[in-house]
DRENMAR-72505 format. One record per residue (C-alpha): residue in three letters; x, z, y. Coordinates in steps of 0.2 Angstrom, whole numbers, plus 5000, padded with zeros to 4 digits. Layout:
<bados>
ALAXZY;...
</bados>
This chain:
<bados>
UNK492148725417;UNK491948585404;UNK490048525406;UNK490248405392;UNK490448515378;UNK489148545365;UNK488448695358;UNK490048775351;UNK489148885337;UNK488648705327;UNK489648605314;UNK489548455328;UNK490048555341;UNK491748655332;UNK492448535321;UNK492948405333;UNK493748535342;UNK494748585328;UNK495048415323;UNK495748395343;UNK497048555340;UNK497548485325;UNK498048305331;UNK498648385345;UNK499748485333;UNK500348345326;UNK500948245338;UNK501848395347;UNK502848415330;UNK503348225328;UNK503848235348;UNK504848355346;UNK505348365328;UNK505748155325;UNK506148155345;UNK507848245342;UNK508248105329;UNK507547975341;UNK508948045353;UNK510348045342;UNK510047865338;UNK510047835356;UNK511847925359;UNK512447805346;UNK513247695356;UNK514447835367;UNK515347895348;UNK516547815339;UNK516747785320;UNK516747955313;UNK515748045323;UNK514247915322;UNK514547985302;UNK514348155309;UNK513048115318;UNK512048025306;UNK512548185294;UNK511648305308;UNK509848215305;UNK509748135288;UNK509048265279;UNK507648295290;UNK507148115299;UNK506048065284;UNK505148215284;UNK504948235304;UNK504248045304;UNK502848105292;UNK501948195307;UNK501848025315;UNK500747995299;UNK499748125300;UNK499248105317;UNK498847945319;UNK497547975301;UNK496848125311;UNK496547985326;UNK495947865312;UNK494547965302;UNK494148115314;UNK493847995328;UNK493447815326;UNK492847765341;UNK494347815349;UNK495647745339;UNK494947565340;UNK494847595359;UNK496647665362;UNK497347535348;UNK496347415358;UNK497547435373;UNK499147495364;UNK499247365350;UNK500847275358;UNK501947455361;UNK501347515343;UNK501947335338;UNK503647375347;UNK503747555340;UNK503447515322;UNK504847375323;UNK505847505331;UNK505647615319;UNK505647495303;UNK507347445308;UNK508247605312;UNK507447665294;UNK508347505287;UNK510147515298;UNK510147705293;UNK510147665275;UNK511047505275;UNK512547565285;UNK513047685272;UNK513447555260;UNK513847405271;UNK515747325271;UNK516847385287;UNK516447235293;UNK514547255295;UNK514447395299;UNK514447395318;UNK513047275316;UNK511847415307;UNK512647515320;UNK511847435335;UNK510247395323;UNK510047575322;UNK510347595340;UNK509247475345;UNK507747545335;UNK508047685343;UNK507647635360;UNK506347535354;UNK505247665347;UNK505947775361;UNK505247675375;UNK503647625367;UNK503147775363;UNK503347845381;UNK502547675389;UNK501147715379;UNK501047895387;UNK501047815403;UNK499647695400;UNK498547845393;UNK498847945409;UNK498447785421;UNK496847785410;UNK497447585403;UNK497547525419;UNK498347355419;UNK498747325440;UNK500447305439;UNK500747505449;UNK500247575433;UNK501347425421;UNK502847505432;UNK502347675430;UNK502047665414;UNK503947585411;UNK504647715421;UNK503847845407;UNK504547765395;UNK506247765402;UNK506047995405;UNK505348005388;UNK506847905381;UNK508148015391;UNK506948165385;UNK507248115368;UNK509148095372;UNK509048265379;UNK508448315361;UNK509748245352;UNK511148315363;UNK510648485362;UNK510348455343;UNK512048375343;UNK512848545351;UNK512048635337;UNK512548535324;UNK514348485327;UNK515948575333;UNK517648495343;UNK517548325355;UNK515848255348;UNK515048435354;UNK515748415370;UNK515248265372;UNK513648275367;UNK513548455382;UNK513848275394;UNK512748205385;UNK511348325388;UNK511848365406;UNK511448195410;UNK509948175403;UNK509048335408;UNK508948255427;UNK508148085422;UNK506748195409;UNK506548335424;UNK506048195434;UNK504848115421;UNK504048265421;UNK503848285437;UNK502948115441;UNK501748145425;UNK501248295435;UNK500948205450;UNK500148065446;UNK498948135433;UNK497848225446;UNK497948075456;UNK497047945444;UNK495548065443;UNK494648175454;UNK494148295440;UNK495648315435;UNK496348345455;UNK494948495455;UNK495548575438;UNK497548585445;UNK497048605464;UNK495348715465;UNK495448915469;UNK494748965453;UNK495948875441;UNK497748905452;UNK498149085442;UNK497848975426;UNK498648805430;UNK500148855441;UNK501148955430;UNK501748785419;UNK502548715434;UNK503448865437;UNK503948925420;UNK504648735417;UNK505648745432;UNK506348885426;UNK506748815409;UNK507648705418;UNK508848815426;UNK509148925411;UNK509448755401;UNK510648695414;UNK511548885417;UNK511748885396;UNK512348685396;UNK513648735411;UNK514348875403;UNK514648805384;UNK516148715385;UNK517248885385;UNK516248915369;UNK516648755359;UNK517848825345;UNK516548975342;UNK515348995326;UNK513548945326;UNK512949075340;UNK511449135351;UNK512249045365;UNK512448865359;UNK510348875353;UNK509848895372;UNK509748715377;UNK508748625363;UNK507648805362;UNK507348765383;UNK507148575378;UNK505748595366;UNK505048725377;UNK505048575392;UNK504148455378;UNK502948575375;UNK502248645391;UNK502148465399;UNK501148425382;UNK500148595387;UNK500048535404;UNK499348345398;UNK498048415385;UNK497548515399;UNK497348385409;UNK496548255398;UNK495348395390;UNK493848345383;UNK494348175385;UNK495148075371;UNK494847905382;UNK495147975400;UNK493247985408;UNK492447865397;UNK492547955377;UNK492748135376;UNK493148215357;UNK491248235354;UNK490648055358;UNK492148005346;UNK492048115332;UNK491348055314;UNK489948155306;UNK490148335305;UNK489648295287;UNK491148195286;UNK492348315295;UNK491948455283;UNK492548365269;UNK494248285278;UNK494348465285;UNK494748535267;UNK495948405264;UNK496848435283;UNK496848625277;UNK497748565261;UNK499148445265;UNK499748515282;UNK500348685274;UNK501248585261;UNK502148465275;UNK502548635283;UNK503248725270;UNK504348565265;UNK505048555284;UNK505348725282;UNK506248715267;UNK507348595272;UNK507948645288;UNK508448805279;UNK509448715265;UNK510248615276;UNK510748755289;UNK512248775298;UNK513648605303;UNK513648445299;UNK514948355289;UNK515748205292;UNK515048065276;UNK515948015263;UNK515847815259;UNK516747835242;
</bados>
């Protein structure tokens, strides 16, 4: 199926590709992982007072943390693959601009607020807010410009906004359903609105990444539409349609549930959301696959010297187990509901 791959039994041939999973390991986890903290900035604006402290109590021990896959990432991208990362930097400097801002000033309002007079505090409140969306909708415009292959007629600018716009509501849909986890009385049920509303918006972002990603290349039109690949490819649409309906069966049915404990039921909705996040990245790598840059570099043509994968391989091997083991760590010390802060 893929003619452009190398021998596969050689250094040169195997270590990009792990390099590839890697990455793409990576960024899956700061998706979905910093993408439910993402969200819950965005929902900032519909709590009041206290439950903007509960809120913030829901994802402070872990934000830090779910930033570092960002990190690691964006190094694979740097040292594994040089070529690539000055061409896709090269046509994404402004959003990564805009997403680093973002993401600066929500860091800054989400300390600053703690200790902020009443009086400024609204003010850190929108900051964080506002950095939010910023790194929200960057991050999803730069998706779109990757799948239009950096097109820059203004079809794909537009459809590259409109990205931005689902992946935000994704994000959104993250942080309610993380919200429902977390929290207990009004904020739950609002944030069980909250994540009805934004699972339309993201199923249709979904949908029009599936659409138009065949469209912009003809090989990528013959691996979704010819005989030999249906039994492979179809099953993603399917099964995340059928996310969606389970999602929106559990989110319908969790309001006469709202004075229960921390049960199997109230899990269903951010399980189904990080299971859409997941197969439209399963869906997108399949797509793009071996490209890195969409028909003009693939992993190989990028890739530094195997000599120079080895030895980043064995610190790869070394540092993601230990940012594994510390997410882990943390989500199981701070299990269970959040707590409203105390400013004293």
């Amino acid at each position: 199926m893929y003619e452009l791959m190398p021998d596969m039994s050689t250094p040169a041939g195997w270590l990009p590709l792990v390099f590839m999973l890697m990455m793409g390991f990576a960024i899956l986890a700061y998706v979905i992982l910093d993408g439910f903290d993402l969200g819950v900035g965005l929902l900032f604006r519909g709590a009041d007072a206290g439950e903007r402290d509960v809120m913030i109590a829901s994802i402070g021990p872990f934000w830090d943390a779910n930033e570092t896959w960002l990190v690691l990432g964006v190094g694979i991208l740097l040292v594994a693959f040089p070529t690539a990362h000055g061409i896709i930097l090269g046509h994404l400097y402004l959003p990564i601009a805009v997403m680093l801002v973002g993401l600066t000033l929500r860091g800054v309002a989400f300390d600053f607020r703690v200790k902020a007079r009443a009086e400024h505090r609204g003010a850190w409140n929108t900051a964080f807010f506002v950095g939010s969306g910023m790194a929200a909708l960057s991050q999803g415009y730069m998706l779109g410009r990757v799948i239009t292959g950096y097109q820059g007629d203004l079809p794909s600018l537009l459809f590259a906004g409109f990205i931005g716009v689902c992946v935000a509501s994704g994000y959104a849909l993250l942080g309610s359903t993380w919200l429902i986890i977390k929290t207990t009385g009004p904020l739950r049920l609002k944030a069980i609105v909250w994540a009805r509303r934004s699972m339309l918006l993201t199923a249709l972002g979904i949908a029009a990444v599936s659409v138009a990603t065949p469209l912009i290349s003809e090989k990528i039109f013959n691996k979704w539409f010819s005989i030999e690949n249906l039994l492979m490819v179809w099953p993603i649409p399917v099964t995340t349609l059928a996310v969606i309906l389970i999602a929106l069966r559990a989110l319908k049915r969790l309001p006469v549930r709202l004075d229960q404990g921390n049960e199997y039921g109230e899990w269903v909705p951010f399980a189904c959301s990080c299971a859409l996040f997941l197969l439209a990245f399963h869906g997108l790598a399949y797509s793009l696959f071996p490209y890195l840059v969409l028909e003009q570099v693939t992993i190989w043509d990028a890739a530094s010297a195997p000599e120079s994968l080895m030895i980043i391989l064995f610190g790869v091997v070394i540092v993601v187990p230990i940012i594994l083991a510390y997410s882990m760590y943390a989500y199981w010390v701070f299990w269970g509901k959040a707590r409203p802060l105390d400013y004293g």
